[in-house]
C-alpha positions in Angstrom: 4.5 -40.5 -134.5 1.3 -39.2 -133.8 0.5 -36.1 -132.1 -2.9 -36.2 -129.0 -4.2 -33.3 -127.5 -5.8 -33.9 -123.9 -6.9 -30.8 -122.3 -6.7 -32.6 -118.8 -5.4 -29.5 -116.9 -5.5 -25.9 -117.0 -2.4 -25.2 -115.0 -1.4 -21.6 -114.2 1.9 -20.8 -114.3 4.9 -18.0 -114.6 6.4 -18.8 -118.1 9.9 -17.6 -119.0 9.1 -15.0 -121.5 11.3 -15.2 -125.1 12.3 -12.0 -126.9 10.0 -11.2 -129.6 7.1 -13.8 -128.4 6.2 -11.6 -125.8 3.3 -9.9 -127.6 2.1 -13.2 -129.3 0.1 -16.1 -129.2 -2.4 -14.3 -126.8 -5.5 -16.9 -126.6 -8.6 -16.7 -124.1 -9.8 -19.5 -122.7 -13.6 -18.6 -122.5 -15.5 -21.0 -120.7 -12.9 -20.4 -117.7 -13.3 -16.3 -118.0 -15.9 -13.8 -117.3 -16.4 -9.7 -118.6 -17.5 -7.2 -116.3 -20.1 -5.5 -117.2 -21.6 -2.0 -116.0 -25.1 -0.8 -116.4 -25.1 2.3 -118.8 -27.4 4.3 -116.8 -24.8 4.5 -113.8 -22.2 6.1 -116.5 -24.4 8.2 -118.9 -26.0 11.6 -119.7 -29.5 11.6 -120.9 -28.9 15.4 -122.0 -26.5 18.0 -122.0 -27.1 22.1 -121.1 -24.3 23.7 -121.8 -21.3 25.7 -120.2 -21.1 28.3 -118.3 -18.2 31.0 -119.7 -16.0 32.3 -116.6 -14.1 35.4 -116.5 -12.9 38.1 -113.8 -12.3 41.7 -114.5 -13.4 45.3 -111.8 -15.8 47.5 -112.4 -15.6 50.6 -114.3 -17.3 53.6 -116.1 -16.9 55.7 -119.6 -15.4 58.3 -117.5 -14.4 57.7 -113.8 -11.7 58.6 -111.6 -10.3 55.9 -108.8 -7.9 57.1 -106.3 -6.4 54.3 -104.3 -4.1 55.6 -101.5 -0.7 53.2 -100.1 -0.5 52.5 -97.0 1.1 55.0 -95.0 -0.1 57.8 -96.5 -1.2 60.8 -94.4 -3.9 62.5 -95.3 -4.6 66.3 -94.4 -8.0 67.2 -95.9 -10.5 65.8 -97.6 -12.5 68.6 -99.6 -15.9 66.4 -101.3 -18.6 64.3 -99.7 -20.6 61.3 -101.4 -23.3 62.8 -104.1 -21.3 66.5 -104.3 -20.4 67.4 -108.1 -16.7 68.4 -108.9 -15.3 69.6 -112.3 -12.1 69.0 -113.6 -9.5 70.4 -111.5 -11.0 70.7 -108.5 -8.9 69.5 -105.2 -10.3 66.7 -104.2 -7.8 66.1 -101.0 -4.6 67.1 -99.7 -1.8 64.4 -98.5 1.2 65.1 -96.5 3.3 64.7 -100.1 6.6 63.2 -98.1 4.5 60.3 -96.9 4.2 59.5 -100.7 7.2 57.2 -101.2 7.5 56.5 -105.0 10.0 54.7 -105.4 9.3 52.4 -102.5 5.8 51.9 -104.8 8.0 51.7 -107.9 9.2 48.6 -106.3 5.9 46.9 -105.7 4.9 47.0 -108.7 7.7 45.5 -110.7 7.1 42.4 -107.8 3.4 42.6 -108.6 4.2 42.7 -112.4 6.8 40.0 -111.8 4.3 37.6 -109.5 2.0 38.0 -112.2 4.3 37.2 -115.3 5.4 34.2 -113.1 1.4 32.8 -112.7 0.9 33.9 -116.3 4.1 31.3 -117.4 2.5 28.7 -114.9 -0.9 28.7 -116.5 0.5 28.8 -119.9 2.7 25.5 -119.0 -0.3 24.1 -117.4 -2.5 24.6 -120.3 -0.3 22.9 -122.8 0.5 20.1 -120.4 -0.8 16.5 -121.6 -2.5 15.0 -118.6 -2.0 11.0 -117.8 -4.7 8.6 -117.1 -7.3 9.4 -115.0 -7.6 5.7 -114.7 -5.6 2.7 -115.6 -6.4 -0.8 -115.7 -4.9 -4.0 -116.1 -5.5 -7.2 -116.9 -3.0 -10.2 -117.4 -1.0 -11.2 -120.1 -2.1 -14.8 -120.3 -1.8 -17.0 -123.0 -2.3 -20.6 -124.0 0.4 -23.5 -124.5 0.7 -27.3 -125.3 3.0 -29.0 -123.2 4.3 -33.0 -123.7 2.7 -34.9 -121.0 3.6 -38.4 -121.8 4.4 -40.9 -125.2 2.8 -43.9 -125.5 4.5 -47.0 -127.7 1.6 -49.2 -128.9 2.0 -52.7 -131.5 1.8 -51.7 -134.8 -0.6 -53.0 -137.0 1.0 -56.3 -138.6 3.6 -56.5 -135.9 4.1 -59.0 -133.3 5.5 -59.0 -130.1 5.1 -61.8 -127.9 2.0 -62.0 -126.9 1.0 -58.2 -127.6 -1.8 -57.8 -129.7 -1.7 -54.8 -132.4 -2.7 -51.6 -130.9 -2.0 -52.6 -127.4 -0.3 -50.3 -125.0 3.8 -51.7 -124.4 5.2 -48.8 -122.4 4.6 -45.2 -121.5 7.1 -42.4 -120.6 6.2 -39.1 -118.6 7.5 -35.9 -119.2 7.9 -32.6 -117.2 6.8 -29.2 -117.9 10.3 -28.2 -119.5 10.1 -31.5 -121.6 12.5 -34.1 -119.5 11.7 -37.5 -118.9 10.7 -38.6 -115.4 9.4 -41.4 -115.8 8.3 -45.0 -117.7 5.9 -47.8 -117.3 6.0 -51.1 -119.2 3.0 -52.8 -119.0 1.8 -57.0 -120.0 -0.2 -58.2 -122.5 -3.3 -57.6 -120.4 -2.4 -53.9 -119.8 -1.3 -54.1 -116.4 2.4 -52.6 -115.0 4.8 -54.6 -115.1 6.6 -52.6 -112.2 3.8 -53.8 -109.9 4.4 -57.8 -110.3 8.3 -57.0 -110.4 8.4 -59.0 -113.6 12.3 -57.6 -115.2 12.5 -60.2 -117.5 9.5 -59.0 -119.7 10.9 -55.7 -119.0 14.2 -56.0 -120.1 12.7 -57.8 -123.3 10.8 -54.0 -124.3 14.0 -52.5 -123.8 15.8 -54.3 -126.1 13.2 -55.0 -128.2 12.7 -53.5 -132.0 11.0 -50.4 -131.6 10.1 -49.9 -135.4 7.7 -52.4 -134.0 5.8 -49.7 -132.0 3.8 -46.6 -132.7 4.3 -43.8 -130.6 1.5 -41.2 -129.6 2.1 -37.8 -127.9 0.0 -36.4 -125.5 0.1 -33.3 -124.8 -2.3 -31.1 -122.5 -3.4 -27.3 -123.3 -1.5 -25.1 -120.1 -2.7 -21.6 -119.9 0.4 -19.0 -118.4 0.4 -15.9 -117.1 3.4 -14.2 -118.4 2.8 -10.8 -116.8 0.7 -7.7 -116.9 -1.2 -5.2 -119.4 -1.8 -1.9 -118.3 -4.4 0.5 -120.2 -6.0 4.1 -120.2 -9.0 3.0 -118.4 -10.9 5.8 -120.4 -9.3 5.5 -124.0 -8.5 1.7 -123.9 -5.1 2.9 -125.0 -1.9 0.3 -124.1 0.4 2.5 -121.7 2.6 -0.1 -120.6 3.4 -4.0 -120.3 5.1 -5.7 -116.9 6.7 -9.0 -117.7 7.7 -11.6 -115.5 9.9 -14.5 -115.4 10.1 -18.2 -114.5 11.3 -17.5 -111.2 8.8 -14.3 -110.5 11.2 -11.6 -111.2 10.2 -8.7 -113.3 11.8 -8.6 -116.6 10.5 -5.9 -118.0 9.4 -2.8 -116.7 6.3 -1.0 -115.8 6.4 2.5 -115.2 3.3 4.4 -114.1 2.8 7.5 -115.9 3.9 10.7 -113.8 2.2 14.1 -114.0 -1.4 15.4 -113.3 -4.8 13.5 -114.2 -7.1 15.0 -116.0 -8.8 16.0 -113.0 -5.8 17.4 -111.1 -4.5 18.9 -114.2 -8.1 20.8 -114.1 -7.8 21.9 -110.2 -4.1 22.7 -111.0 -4.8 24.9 -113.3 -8.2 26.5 -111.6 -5.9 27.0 -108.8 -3.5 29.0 -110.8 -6.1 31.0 -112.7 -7.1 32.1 -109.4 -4.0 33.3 -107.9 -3.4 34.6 -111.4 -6.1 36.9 -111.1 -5.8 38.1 -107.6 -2.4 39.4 -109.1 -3.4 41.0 -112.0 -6.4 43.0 -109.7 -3.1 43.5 -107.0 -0.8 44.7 -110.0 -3.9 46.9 -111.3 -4.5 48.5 -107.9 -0.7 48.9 -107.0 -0.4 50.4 -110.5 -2.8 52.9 -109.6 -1.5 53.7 -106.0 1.6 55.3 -108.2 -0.6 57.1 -110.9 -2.1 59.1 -107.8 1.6 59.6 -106.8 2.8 60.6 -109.6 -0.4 62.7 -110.0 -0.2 64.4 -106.4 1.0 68.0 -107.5 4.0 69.4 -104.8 1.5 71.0 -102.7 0.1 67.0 -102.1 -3.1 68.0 -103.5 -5.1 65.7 -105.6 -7.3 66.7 -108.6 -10.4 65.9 -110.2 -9.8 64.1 -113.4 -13.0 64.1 -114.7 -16.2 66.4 -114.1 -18.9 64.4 -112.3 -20.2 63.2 -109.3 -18.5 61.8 -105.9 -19.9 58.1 -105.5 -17.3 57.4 -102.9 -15.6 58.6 -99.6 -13.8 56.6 -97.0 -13.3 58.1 -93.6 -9.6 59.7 -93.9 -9.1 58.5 -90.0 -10.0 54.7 -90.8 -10.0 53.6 -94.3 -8.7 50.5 -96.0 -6.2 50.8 -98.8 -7.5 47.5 -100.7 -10.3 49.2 -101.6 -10.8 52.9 -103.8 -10.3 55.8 -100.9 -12.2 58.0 -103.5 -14.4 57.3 -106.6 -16.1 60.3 -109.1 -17.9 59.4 -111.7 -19.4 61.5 -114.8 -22.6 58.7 -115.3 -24.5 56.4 -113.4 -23.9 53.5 -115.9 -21.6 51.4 -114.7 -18.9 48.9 -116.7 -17.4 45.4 -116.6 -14.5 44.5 -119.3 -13.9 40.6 -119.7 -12.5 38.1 -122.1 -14.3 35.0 -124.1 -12.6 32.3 -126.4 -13.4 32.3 -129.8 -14.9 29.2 -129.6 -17.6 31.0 -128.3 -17.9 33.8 -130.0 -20.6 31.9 -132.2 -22.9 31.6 -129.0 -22.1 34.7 -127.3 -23.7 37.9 -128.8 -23.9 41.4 -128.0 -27.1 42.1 -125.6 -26.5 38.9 -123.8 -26.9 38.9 -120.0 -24.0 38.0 -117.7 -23.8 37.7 -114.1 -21.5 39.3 -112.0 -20.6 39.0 -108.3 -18.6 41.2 -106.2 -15.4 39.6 -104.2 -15.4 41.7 -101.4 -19.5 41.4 -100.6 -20.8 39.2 -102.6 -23.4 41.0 -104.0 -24.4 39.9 -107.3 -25.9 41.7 -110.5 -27.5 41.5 -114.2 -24.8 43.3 -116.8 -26.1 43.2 -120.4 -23.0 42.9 -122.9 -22.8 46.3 -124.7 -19.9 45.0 -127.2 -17.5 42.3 -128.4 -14.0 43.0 -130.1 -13.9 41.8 -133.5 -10.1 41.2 -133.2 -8.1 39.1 -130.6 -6.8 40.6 -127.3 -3.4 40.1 -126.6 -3.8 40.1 -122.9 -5.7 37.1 -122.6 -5.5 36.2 -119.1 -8.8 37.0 -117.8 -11.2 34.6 -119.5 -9.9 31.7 -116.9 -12.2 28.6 -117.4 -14.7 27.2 -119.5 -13.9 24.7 -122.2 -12.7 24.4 -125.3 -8.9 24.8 -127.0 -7.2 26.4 -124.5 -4.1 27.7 -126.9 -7.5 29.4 -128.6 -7.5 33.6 -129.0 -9.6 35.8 -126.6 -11.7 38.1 -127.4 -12.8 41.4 -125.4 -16.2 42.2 -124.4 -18.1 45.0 -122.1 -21.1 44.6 -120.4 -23.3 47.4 -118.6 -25.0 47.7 -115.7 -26.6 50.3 -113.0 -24.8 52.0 -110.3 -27.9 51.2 -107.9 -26.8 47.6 -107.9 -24.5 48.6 -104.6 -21.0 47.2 -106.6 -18.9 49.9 -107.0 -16.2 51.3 -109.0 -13.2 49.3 -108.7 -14.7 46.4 -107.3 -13.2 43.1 -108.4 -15.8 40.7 -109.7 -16.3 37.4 -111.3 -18.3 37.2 -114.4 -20.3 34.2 -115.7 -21.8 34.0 -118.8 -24.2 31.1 -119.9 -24.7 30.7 -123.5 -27.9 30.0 -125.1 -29.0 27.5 -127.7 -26.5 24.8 -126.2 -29.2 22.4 -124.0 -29.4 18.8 -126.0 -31.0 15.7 -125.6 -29.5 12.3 -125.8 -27.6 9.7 -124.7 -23.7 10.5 -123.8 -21.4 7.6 -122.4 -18.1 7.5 -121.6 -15.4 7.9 -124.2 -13.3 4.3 -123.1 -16.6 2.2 -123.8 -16.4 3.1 -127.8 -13.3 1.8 -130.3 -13.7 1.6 -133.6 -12.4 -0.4 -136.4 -12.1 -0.9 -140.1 -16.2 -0.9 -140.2 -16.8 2.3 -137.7 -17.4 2.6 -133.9 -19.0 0.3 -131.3 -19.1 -1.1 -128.3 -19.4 -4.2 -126.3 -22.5 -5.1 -124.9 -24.0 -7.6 -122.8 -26.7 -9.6 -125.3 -29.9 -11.3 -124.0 -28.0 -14.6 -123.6 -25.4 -13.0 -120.5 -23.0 -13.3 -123.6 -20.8 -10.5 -124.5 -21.5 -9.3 -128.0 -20.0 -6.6 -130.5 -22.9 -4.4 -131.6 -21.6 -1.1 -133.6 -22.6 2.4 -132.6 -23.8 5.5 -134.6 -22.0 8.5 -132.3 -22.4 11.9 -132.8 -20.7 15.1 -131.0 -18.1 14.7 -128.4 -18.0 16.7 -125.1 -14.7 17.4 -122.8 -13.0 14.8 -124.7 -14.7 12.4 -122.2 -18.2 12.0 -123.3 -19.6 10.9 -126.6 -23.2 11.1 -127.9 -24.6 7.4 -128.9 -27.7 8.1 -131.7 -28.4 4.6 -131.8 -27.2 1.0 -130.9 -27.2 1.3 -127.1 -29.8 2.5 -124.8 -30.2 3.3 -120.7 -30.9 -0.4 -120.0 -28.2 -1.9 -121.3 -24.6 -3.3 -120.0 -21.2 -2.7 -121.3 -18.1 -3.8 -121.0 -14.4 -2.2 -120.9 -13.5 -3.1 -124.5 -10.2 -4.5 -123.5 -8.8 -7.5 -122.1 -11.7 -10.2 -121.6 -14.5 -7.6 -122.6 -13.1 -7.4 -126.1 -14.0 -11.1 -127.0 -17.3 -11.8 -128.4 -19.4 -15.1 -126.5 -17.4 -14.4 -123.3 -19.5 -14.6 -120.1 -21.0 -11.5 -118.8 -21.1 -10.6 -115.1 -23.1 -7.6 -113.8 -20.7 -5.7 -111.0 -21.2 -1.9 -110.1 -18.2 -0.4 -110.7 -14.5 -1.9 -113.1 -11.9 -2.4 -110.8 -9.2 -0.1 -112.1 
């Protein structure tokens, strides 16, 4: 029995998938298939310039005094204007001292310490959290198959059969997809059917006839089958998941999209935490110090100078807002910020440095030179909110100065950005999902000058976000490349140019 191939047909079809041959036999018909391709200048970086450091904290001085006053306090005197000098001890102002309800402010601030645990907890959850696929892509699980198509009996050589001559075609049977016999056609000496002339004697005489006297040949057809779906990390090219189908359509097995937060979500998620995060800490720091000057307020409700110096602040004692400092004295014009860095930076971020700083309440923004960075980790880390790096990293402490006659004051809250130097770089940075490597190093695939898809390995150099890598050499701006997976993984496949991978 010989065995013919006769790739007649390309026939798709849902194939009834078998246990472990699920993963196997995966062939690519080329000439039928085509890779995307994207132009690299539409997905690079011809440099990088670094990251900008954010971090919150208020103002503050070597030795200051701010009085912030609760809501429903009644105030009976105020004894100091802006620019008078006090000394330690002096009155500064007299409340009505029953107005003064400390335990009612006792209250507060165990919920302001308890909303702020409850962000801190969040943002720590949020910062260990693996993100799922920005993207995910797909492409079918196809594969090729040879399926019987028909057996033809033919003389054999030194046979005779009536009037037959060797080699000459007797009968032929057909055959379905799942291999049953449909049909057969006996044909005369001339090779035309014998169904056609009606002739049952001569086909009676094939039936019974000797069939060692006849070769048979196979013929078979190449069928490629869909047998369901491959889903990838569009960035990574990692396999998430694999949806199989059977015979009939029906799923057999599984997909289930990833749940949780893309990278990007995850990002606002936990920018949108950060910020309600600090908003409590400042609300905690300001309640905190609302039942200081309680606790301060002597029985006579009077309030005293802390510190010697100068009165930089005064609200008016009929109309005055409590979420800001009712009173501020301060023994030096120079004026403080406190703020945290990772110590991932703490190679690029050096005492003398200049931050900028901007006030919440009016915007106004100044120059602060950093005066000092701790040398050992703080364990209140939850003011350096952003920039990147290892999150789970320690944080460091560091003060910057700056001059009163900037217009932010004592107490203000601000938000404190801090570009280091030395980071700006030249080069070209692709995405992270165009690179895989293998057992001779990285590359990519790239569209060659022939439209055909070729492998071409990559020198890379230093990654950035986890989503960027730099190419030294190997690809440049005017080339094409392909998602590495699916039909962009094989070499000689056609290319065609689109403008964006359809996830």
């Amino acid at each position: 029995m010989k065995k013919i191939i006769k790739p007649i047909l390309i026939i798709v079809i849902i194939l009834a998938l078998a246990g472990g041959g699920l993963y196997g036999g995966y062939r690519y018909s080329q000439s039928k298939k085509t890779a995307e391709v994207v132009a690299v200048n539409m997905y690079a970086m011809d440099g990088y310039w670094g990251d900008s450091i954010n971090s919150y904290g208020d103002v503050t001085s070597d030795k200051s005094q701010t009085t912030y006053l609760s809501s429903g306090t009644e105030i009976l005197s105020v004894n100091v204007q802006p620019g008078d000098h006090v000394n330690e001890g002096d009155v500064l102002m007299t409340v009505k001292k029953e107005t003064q309800d400390i335990k009612g402010k006792e209250l507060e601030v165990e919920k302001a310490r308890q909303a702020y645990v409850a962000d801190t907890v969040t943002l720590e959850r949020l910062q260990n959290t693996t993100p799922i696929p920005e993207y995910i892509s797909s492409s079918p699980d196809t594969r090729t198959r040879e399926s019987l198509v028909s057996k033809e009996y033919r003389l054999k050589t030194g046979s005779t059969f009536g009037e037959y001559k060797e080699d000459h075609l007797v009968y032929e049977e057909f055959y379905d997809q799942s291999g049953n016999l449909t049909s057969t056609l006996y044909y005369d000496e001339k090779g035309s059917s014998l169904d056609e002339v009606d002739d049952t004697d001569k086909i009676n005489a094939i039936v019974n006839a000797d069939h060692s006297l006849f070769e048979c040949y196979e013929n078979y057809e190449t069928t490629e089958v869909t047998v369901g779906t491959f889903y990838y990390n569009a960035e990574t090219g990692e396999l998430i998941g694999h949806e199989g189908v059977d015979g009939e359509g029906n799923v057999v097995e599984r997909y289930n999209a990833p749940e949780g937060y893309t990278p990007t979500q995850l990002k606002d998620k936990i920018e949108e935490v950060s910020n309600t995060l600090k908003k409590h800490d400042l609300d905690l720091r300001k309640k905190e110090n609302e039942l200081e000057v309680m606790k301060n307020t002597n029985d006579n409700g009077e309030i005293l100078a802390k510190v010697s110096g100068t009165v930089s602040k005064v609200q008016n004692k009929d109309n005055y807002n409590n979420t800001q400092p009712f009173m501020i004295v301060t023994a030096t014009d120079e004026y403080y910020i406190s703020g945290s860095i990772g110590e991932f930076y703490l190679d690029s971020v050096n005492v003398g440095d200049t931050v900028t700083i901007s006030s919440w309440d009016t915007g106004l923004t100044a120059d602060a030179v950093i005066t000092y960075i701790s040398d050992t980790p703080n364990t209140d880390n939850n003011n350096f909110y952003s920039g990147d790096g290892n999150t789970n990293s320690s944080n460091y402490e560091f003060k910057a100065s700056f001059d009163r006659s900037s217009g932010i004051e004592i107490g203000s809250a601000v938000d404190i950005t801090i570009t280091p130097a030395g980071q700006e770089d030249t080069g070209l940075y692709i995405s992270t999902y165009f690179v895989r490597k293998d057992a001779s190093g990285s590359y990519v695939m790239k569209m060659g000058s022939d439209n055909k898809l070729e492998k071409v390995y990559v020198k890379v150099g230093k990654s950035l976000w986890g989503s960027m890598i730099e190419i030294k050499s190997g690809v440049t701006m005017d080339d094409y490349l392909a998602f590495p997976y699916g039909n962009g993984a094989v070499e000689g496949m056609n290319c065609k140019i689109v403008d964006s991978f359809a996830y």
